[in-house]
NUFI-692261 format. One line per 4 residues: number of its first residue (from 1); their letters; for each residue x, y, z of N, C-alpha, C, O. Coordinates in steps of 0.2 Angstrom, whole numbers, plus 5000, padded with zeros to 4 digits. Atoms other than C-alpha are relative to their C-alpha. Layout:
% residues N
NUM	a	X:Y:Z:X:Y:Z:X:Y:Z:X:Y:Z; ... .
This chain:
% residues 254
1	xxxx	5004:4994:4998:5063:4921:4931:5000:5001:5007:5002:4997:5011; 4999:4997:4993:5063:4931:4947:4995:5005:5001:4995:5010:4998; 5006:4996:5001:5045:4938:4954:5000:5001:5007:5001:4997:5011; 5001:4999:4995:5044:4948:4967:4994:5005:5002:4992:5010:4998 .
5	xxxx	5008:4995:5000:5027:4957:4975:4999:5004:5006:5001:5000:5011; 4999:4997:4992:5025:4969:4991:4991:5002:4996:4989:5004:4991; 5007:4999:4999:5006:4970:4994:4997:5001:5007:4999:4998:5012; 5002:5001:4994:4994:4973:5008:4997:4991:5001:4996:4987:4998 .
9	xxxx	5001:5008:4996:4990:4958:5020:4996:5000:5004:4999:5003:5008; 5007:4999:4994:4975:4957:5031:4997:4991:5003:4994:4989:4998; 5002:5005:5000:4970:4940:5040:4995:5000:5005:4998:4999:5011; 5001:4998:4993:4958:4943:5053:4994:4992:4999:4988:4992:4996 .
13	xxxx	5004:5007:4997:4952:4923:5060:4994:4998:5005:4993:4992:5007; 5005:5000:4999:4937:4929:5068:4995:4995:4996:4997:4993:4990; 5006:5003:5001:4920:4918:5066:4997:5006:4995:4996:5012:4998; 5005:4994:5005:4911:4928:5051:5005:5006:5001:5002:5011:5000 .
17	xxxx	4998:4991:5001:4924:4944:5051:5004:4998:4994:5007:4992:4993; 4997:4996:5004:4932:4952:5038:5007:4997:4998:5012:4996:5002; 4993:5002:5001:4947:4944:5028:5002:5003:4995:4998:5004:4990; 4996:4995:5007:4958:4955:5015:5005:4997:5000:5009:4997:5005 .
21	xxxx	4994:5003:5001:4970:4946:5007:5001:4999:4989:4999:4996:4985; 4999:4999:5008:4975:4952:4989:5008:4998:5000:5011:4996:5005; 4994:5002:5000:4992:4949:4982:5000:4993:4998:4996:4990:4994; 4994:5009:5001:5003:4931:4982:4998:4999:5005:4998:4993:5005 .
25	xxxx	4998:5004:4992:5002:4928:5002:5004:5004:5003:5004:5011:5003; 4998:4997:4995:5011:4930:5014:5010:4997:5003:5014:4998:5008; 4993:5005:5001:5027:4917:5011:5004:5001:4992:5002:5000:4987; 4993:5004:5007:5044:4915:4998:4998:4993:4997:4996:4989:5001 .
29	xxxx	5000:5006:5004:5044:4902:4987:5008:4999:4997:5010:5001:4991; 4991:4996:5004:5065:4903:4985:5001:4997:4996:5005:4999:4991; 4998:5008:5008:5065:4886:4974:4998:5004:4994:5002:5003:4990; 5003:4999:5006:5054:4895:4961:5003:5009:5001:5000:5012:4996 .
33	xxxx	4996:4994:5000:5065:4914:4964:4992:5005:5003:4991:5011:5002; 5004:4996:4997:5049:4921:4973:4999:5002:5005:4999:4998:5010; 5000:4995:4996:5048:4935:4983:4994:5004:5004:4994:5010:5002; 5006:4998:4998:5033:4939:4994:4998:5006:5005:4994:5003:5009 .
37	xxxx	5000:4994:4993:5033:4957:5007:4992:4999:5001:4989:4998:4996; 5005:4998:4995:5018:4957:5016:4997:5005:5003:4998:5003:5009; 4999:4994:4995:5013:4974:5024:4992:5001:5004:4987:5001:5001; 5007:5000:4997:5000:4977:5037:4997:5006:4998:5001:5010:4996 .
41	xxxx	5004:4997:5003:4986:4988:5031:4999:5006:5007:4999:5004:5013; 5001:4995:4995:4985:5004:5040:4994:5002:5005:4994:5005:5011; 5005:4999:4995:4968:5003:5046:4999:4994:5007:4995:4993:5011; 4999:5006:4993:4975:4988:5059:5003:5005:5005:5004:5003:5011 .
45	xxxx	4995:4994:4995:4984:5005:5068:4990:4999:5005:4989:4998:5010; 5007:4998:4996:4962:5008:5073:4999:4992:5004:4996:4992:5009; 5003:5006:4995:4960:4990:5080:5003:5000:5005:5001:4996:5009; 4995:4999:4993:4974:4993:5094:5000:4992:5002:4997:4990:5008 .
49	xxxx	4999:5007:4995:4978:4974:5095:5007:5000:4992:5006:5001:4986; 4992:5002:5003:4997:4970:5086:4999:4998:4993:4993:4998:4990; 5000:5002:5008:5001:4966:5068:4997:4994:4999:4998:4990:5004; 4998:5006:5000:4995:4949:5060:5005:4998:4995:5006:4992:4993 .
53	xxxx	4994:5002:5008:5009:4950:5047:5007:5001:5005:5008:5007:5008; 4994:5001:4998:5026:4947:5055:5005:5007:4995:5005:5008:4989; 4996:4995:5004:5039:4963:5050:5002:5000:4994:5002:4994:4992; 5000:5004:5009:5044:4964:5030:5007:4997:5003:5010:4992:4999 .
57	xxxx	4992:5002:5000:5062:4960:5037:5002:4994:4999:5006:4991:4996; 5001:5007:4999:5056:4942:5044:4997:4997:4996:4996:4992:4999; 5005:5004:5004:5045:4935:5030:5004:4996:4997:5001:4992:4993; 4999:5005:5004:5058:4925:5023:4996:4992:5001:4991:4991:5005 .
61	xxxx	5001:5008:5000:5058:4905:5019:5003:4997:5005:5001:4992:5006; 4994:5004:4994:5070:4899:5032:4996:4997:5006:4990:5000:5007; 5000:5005:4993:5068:4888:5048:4997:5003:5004:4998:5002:5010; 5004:4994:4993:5059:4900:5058:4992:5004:4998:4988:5008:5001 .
65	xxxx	5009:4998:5003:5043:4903:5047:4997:4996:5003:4992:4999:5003; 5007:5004:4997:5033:4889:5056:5001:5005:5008:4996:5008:5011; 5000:4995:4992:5039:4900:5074:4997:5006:4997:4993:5007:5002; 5002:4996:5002:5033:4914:5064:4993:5001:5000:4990:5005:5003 .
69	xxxx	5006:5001:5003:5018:4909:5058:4994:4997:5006:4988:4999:5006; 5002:5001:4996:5013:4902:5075:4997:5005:5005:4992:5006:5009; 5001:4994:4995:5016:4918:5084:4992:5003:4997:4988:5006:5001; 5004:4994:5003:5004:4926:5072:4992:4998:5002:4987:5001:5003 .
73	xxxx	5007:5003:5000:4990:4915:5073:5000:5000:5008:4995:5003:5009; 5002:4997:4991:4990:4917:5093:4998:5006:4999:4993:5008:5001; 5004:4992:4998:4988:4934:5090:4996:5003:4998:4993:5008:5001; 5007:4998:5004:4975:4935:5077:4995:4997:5005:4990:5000:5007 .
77	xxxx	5007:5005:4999:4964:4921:5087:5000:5004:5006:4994:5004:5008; 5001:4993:4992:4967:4934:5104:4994:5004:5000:4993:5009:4999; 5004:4991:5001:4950:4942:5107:4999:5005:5002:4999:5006:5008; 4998:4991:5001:4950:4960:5105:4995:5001:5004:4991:4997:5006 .
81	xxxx	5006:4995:4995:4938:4973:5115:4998:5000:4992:5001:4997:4988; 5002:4997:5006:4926:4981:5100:4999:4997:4994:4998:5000:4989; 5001:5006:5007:4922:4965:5090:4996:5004:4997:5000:5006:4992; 5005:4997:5002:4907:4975:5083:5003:5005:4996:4999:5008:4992 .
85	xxxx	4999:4995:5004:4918:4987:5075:4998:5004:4999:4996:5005:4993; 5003:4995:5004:4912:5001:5076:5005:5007:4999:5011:5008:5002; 4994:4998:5005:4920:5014:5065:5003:5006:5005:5006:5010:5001; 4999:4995:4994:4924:5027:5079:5007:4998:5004:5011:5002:5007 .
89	xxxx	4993:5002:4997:4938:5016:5084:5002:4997:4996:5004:4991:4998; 4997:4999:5008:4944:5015:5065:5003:5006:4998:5008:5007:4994; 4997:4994:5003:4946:5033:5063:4996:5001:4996:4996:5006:4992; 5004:4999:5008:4932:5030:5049:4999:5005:4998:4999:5009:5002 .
93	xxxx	5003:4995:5004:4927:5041:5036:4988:4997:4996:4986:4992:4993; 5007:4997:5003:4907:5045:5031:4998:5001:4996:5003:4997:4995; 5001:4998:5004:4901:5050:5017:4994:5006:5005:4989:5004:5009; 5004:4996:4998:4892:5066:5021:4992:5000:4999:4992:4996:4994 .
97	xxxx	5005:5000:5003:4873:5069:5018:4997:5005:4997:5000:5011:4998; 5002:4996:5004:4864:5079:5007:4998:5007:5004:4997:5013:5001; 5001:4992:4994:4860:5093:5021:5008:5002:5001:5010:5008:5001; 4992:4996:4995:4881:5094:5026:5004:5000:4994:5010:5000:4995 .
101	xxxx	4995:4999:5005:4887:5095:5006:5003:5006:5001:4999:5010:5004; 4999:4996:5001:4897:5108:5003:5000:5004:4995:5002:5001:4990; 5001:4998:5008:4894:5121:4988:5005:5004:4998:5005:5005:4992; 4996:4998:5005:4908:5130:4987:5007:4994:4998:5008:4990:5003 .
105	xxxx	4995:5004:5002:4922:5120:4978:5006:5000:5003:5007:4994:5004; 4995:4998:4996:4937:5126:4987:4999:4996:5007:5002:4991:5007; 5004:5000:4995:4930:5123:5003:4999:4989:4999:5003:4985:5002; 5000:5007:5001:4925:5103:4996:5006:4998:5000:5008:4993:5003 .
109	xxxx	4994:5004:5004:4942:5101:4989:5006:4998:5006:5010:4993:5006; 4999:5001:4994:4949:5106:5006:4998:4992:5004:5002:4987:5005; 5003:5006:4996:4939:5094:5015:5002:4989:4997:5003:4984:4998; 4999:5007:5004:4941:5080:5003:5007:4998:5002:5008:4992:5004 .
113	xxxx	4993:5001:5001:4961:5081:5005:5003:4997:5009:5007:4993:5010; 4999:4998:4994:4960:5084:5026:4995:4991:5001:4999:4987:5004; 5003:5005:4997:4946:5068:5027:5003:4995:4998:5000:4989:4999; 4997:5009:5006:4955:5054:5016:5007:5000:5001:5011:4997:4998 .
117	xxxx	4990:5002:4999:4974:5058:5024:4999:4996:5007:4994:4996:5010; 4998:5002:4993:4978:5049:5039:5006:5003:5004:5011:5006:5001; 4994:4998:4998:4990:5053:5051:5007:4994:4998:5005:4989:4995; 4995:5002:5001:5009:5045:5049:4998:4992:5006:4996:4994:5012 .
121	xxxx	5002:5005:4995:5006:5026:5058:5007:5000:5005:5013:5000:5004; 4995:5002:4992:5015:5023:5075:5003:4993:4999:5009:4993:5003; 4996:5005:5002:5021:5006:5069:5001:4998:4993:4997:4996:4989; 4996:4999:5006:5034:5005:5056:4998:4994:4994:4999:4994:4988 .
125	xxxx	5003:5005:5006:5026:4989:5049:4995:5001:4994:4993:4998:4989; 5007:4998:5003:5013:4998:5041:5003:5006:4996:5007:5010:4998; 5002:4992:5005:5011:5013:5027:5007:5000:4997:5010:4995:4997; 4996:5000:5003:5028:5020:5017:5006:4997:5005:5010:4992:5004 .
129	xxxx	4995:5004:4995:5039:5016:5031:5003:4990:4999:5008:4987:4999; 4999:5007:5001:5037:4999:5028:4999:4997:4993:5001:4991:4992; 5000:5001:5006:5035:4999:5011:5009:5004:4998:5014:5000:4996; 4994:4999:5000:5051:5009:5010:5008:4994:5000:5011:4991:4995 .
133	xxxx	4997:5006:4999:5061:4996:5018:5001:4993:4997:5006:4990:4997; 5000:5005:5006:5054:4982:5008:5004:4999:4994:5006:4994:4991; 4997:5002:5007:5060:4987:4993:5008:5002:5001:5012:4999:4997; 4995:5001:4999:5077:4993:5000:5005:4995:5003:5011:4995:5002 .
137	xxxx	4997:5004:4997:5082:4977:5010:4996:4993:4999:4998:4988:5002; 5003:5006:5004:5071:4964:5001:5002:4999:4991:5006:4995:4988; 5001:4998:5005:5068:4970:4984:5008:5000:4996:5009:4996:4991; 4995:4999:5003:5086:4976:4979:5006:4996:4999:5009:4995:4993 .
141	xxxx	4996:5005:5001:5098:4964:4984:5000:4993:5000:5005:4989:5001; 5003:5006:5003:5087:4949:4978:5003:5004:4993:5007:5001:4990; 5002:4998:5010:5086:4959:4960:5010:4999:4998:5013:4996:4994; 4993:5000:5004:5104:4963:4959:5005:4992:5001:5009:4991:4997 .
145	xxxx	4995:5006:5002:5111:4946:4963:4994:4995:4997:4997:4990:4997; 5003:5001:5007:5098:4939:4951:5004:5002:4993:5005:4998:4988; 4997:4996:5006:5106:4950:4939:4996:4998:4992:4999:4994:4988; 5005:5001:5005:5091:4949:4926:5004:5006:4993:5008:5011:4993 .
149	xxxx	5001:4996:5004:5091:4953:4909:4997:5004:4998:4999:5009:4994; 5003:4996:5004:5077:4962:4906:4996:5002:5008:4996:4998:5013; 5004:4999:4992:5067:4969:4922:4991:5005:4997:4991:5009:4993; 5007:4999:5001:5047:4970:4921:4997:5003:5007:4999:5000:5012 .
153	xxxx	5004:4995:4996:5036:4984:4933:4993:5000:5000:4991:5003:4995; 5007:5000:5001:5019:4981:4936:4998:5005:5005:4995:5003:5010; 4999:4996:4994:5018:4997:4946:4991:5003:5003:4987:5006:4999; 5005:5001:4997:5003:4997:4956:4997:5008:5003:4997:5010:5009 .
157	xxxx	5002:4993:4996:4995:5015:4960:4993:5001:5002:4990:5006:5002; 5004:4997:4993:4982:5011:4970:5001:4999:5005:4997:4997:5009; 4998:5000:4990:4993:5011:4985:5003:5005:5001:5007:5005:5006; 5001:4992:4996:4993:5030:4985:4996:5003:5004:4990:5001:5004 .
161	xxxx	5003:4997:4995:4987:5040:4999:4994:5001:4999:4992:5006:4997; 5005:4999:5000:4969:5037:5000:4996:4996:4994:4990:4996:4994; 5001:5004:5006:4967:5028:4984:4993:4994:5004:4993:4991:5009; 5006:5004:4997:4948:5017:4986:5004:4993:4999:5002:4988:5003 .
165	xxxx	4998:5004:5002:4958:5005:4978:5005:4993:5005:5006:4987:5005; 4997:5005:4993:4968:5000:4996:4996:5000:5006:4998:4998:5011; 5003:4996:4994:4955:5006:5007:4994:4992:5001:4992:4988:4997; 5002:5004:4998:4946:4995:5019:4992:5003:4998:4991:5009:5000 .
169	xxxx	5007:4996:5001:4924:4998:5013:4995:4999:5006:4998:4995:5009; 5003:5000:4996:4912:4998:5026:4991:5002:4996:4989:5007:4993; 5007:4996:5002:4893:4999:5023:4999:5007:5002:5002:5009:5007; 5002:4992:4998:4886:5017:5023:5005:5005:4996:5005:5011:4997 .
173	xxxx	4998:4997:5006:4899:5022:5010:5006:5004:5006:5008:5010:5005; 4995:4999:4997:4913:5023:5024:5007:4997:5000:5006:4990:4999; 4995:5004:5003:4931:5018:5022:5004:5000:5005:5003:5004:5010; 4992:4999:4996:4949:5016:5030:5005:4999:4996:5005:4995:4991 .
177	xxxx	4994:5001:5009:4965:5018:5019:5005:4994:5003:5005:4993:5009; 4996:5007:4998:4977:5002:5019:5007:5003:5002:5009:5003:5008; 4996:4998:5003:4991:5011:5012:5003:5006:4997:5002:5005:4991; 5000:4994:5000:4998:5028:5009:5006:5005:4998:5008:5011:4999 .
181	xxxx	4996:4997:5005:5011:5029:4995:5000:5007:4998:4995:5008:4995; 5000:4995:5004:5016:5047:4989:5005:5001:4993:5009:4997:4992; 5000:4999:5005:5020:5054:4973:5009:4996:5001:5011:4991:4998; 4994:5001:5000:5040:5053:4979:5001:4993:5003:5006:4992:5006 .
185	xxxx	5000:5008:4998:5039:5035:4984:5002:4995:4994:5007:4992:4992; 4998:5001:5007:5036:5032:4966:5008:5001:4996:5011:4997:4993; 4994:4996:5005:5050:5042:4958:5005:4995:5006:5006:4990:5004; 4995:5003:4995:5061:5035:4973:5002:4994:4999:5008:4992:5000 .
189	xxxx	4999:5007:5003:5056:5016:4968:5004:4999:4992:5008:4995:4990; 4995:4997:5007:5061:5021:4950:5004:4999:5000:5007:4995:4996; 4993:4997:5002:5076:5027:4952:5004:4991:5005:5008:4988:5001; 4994:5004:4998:5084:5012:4964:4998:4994:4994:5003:4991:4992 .
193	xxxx	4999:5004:5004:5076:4999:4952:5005:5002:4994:5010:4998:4992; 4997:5000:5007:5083:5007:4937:5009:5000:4999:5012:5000:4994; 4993:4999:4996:5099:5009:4948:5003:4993:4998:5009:4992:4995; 4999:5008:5000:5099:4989:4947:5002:4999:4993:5008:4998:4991 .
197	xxxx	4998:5002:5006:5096:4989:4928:5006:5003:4995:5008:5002:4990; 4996:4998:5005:5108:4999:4922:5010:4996:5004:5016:4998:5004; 4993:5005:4999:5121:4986:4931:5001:4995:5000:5006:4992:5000; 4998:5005:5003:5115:4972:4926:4998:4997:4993:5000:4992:4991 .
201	xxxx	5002:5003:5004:5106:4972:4910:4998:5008:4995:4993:5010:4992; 5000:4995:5004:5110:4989:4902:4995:5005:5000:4994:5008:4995; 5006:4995:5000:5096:5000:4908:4991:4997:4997:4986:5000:4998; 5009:5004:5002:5081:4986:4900:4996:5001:5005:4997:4997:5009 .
205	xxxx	5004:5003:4997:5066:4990:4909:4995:5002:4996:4996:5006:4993; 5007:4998:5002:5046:4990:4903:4997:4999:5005:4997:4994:5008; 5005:5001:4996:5033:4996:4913:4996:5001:4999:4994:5004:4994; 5006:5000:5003:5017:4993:4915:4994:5004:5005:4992:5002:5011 .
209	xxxx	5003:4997:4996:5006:5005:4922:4991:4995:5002:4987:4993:4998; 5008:5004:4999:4990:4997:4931:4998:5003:5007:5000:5007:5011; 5003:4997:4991:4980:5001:4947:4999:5007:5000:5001:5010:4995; 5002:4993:5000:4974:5018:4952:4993:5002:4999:4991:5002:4993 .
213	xxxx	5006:4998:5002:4957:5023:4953:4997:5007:5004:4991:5009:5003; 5001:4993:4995:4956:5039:4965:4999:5000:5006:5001:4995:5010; 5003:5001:4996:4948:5046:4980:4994:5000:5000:4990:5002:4996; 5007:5002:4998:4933:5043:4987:4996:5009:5001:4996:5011:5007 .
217	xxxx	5003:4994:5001:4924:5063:4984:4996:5003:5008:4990:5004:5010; 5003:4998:4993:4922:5069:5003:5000:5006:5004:5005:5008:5006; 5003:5004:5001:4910:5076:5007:4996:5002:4995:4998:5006:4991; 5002:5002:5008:4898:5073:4992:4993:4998:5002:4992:4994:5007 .
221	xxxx	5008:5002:5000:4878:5072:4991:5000:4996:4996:4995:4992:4997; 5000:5005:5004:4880:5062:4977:5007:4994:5000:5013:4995:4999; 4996:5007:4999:4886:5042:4981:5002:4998:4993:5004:4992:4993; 4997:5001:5007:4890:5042:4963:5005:5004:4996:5008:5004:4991 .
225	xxxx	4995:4994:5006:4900:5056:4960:5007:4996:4998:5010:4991:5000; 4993:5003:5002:4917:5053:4950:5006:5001:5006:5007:5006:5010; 4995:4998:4994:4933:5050:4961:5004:5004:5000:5003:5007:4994; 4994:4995:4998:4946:5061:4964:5008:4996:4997:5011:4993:5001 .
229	xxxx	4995:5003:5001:4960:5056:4952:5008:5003:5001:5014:5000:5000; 4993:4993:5001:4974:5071:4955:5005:4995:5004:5009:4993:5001; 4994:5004:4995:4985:5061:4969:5003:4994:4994:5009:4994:4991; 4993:5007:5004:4987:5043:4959:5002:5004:4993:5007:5001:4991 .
233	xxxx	4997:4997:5007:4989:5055:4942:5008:5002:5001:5013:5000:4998; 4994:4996:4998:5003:5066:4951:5004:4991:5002:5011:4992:5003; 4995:5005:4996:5010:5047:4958:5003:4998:4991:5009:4999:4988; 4996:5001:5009:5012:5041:4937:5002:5002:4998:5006:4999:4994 .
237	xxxx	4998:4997:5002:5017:5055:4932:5008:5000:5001:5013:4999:4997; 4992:5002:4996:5033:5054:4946:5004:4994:4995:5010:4994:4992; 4998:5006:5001:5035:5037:4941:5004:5001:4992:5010:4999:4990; 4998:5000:5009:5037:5041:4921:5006:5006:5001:5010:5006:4996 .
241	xxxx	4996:4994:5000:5047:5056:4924:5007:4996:5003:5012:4996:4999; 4995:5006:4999:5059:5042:4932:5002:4997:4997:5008:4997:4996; 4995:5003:5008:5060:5031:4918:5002:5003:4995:5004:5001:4989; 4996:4998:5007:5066:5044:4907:5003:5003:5002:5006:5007:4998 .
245	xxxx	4994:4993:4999:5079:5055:4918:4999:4996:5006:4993:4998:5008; 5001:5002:4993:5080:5042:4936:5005:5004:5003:5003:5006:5009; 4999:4998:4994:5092:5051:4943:5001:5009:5000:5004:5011:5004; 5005:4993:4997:5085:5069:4942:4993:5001:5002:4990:5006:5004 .
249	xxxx	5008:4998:4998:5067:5065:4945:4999:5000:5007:4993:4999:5008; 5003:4997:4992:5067:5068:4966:5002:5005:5000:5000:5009:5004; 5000:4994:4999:5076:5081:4963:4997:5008:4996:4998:5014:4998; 5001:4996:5005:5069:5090:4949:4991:5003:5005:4989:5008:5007 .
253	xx	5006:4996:4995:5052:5091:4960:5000:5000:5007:4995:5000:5011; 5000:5000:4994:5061:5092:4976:4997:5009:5004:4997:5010:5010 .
């Protein structure tokens, strides 16, 4: 077997703060064929102090992970201005209050779209960029000299553009997104994996769709409203329109 995972990675070594650590880690395991991307979460671009995740290029297992690993912990344990976090120097998102909903639909739908995007991050460790890279210079020439029989997808959509599902929570029903997958990231990962199986195992792959829960409805007088599924919908769709036609599905909705 041959397992590889690109996920966010969040270590923050403060007394009492905030640790996000979903995924396998943040290290290879090459004896057991494991493969680990680590990517910094978009909302460390608001805290303006360095990545704690070393670039996805450097994460292997080799003789330079303990210098790796040292570096990082220096730089988490560094203290920052703004320990207090307050959300102003996150970029955070609000939820609005029952005086500042909007009633026409249009107008909501706007705002929802404009307050849950981020800008593109200034370093490349972070958001598609680094996802990108992952799966091109990790991901591909592990799989192909693997050369598996059968290739399994566990494809994760809630690390689309705003998705609650990567987003950092904060009380008062405010957020920061990790992560900022689009619909074409998908289809694009598709097509290189399927690129793989149809040279080493005849085009075998099964996917399994999981993840994806929406956006966060902003803004919104009701803290209960249903989320906003149209993004990771449009991201599945990609994805499938991939496994059955990989090399027209970027261009067929280019």
């Amino acid at each position: 077997l041959f397992f590889f995972s690109i996920h966010l990675y969040d270590s923050d070594r403060r007394k009492n703060a905030y640790s996000f650590y979903p995924g396998t880690g943040d290290e290879d395991d090459v004896a057991n064929n494991i493969i680990n991307v680590p990517i910094t979460p978009l909302w460390r671009e608001f805290h303006g102090s360095s990545s704690p995740v070393p670039s996805t290029m450097n994460t292997h297992n080799t003789r330079h992970k303990a210098k790796q690993k040292a570096a990082a912990s220096s730089a988490a344990s560094t203290p920052r201005e703004g320990a207090n976090e307050d959300m102003s120097d996150y970029g955070g998102v609000e939820r609005s209050s029952d005086t500042e909903s909007e009633t026409a639909s249009t107008k909501s739908a706007a705002a929802t779209s404009r307050r849950n995007i981020s800008p593109s991050p200034k370093n490349t460790n972070m958001g598609r960029q680094a996802y990108r890279r992952a799966i091109q210079n990790r991901l591909l020439p592990a799989l192909r000299a693997f050369n598996p029989d059968l290739i399994l997808i566990s494809a994760g959509f809630d690390a689309a553009r705003g998705d609650v599902g990567n987003a950092r929570h904060y009380a008062g029903g405010k957020e920061r997104m990790g992560l900022d997958l689009e619909p074409e990231d998908y289809a694009w990962t598709t097509r290189k994996i399927l690129e793989i199986a149809d040279i080493c195992c005849q085009g075998r792959v099964v996917s399994v769709l999981e993840g994806g829960y929406g956006r966060t409805p902003i803004p919104s007088s009701d803290r209960h409203a249903a989320l906003d599924k149209a993004h990771f919908s449009e991201c599945a769709i990609r994805h499938l329109h991939a496994m059955i036609d990989p090399y027209d599905a970027e261009s067929r909705f280019g």
